[in-house]
C-alpha positions as a Python dict, from the first residue, in 0.01 Angstrom:
ca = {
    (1, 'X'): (0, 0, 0),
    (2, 'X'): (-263, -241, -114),
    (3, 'X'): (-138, -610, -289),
    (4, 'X'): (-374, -519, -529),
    (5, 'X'): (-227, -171, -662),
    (6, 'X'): (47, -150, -930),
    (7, 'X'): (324, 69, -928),
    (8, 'X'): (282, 374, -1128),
    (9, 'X'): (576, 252, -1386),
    (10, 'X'): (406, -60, -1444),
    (11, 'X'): (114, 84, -1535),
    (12, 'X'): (319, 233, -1793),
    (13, 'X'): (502, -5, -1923),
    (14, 'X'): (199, -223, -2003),
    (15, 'X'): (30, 83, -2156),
    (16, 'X'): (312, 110, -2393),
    (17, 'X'): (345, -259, -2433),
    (18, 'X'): (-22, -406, -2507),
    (19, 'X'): (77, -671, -2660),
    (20, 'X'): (333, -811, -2424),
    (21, 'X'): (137, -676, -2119),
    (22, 'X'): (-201, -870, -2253),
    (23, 'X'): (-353, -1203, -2205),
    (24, 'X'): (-390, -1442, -2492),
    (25, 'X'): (-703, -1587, -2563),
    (26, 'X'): (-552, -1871, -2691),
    (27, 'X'): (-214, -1942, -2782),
    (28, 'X'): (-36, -2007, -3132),
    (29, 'X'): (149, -2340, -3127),
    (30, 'X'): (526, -2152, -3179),
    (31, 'X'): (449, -1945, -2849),
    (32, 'X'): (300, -2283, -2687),
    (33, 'X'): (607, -2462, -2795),
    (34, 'X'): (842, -2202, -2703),
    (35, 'X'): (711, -2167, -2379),
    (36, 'X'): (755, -2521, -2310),
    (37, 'X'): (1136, -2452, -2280),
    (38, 'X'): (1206, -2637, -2601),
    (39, 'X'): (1338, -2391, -2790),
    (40, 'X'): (1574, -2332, -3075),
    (41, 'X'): (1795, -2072, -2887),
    (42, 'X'): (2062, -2224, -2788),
    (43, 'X'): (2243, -2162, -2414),
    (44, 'X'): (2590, -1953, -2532),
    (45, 'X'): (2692, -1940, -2155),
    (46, 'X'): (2716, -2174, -1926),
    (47, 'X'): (2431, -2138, -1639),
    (48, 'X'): (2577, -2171, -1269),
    (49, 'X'): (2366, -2419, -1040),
    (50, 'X'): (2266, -2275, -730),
    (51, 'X'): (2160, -2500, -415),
    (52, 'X'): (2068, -2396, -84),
    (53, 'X'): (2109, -2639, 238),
    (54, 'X'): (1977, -2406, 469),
    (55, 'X'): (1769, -2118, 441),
    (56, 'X'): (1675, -1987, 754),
    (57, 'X'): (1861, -2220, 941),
    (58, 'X'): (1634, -2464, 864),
    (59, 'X'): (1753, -2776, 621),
    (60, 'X'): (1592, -2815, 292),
}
């Protein structure tokens, strides 16, 4: 399979999805800011830190 080649449900899903599959030309400032991680949604779990030492045997 080529890098370049999509899987057939992907296709799909951004056919049925245009405007979350899409490109912005530009981008509102409530996406921008939301993107930025700044959001008002706040965590209602608490998220586990993972750390590797190794990975491969090799120390990172």
């Amino acid at each position: 399979d080529a890098d370049d080649t999509l899987d057939p449900w992907v296709v799909q899903w951004m056919a049925d999805n245009p405007l979350r599959a899409g490109v912005f030309d530009t981008l509102d400032p409530a996406i921008l800011e939301l993107a930025r991680g700044d959001n008002p949604f706040p965590v209602t779990r608490e998220i586990a830190r993972v750390t590797d030492d190794e990975v491969g045997g090799v120390p990172v």
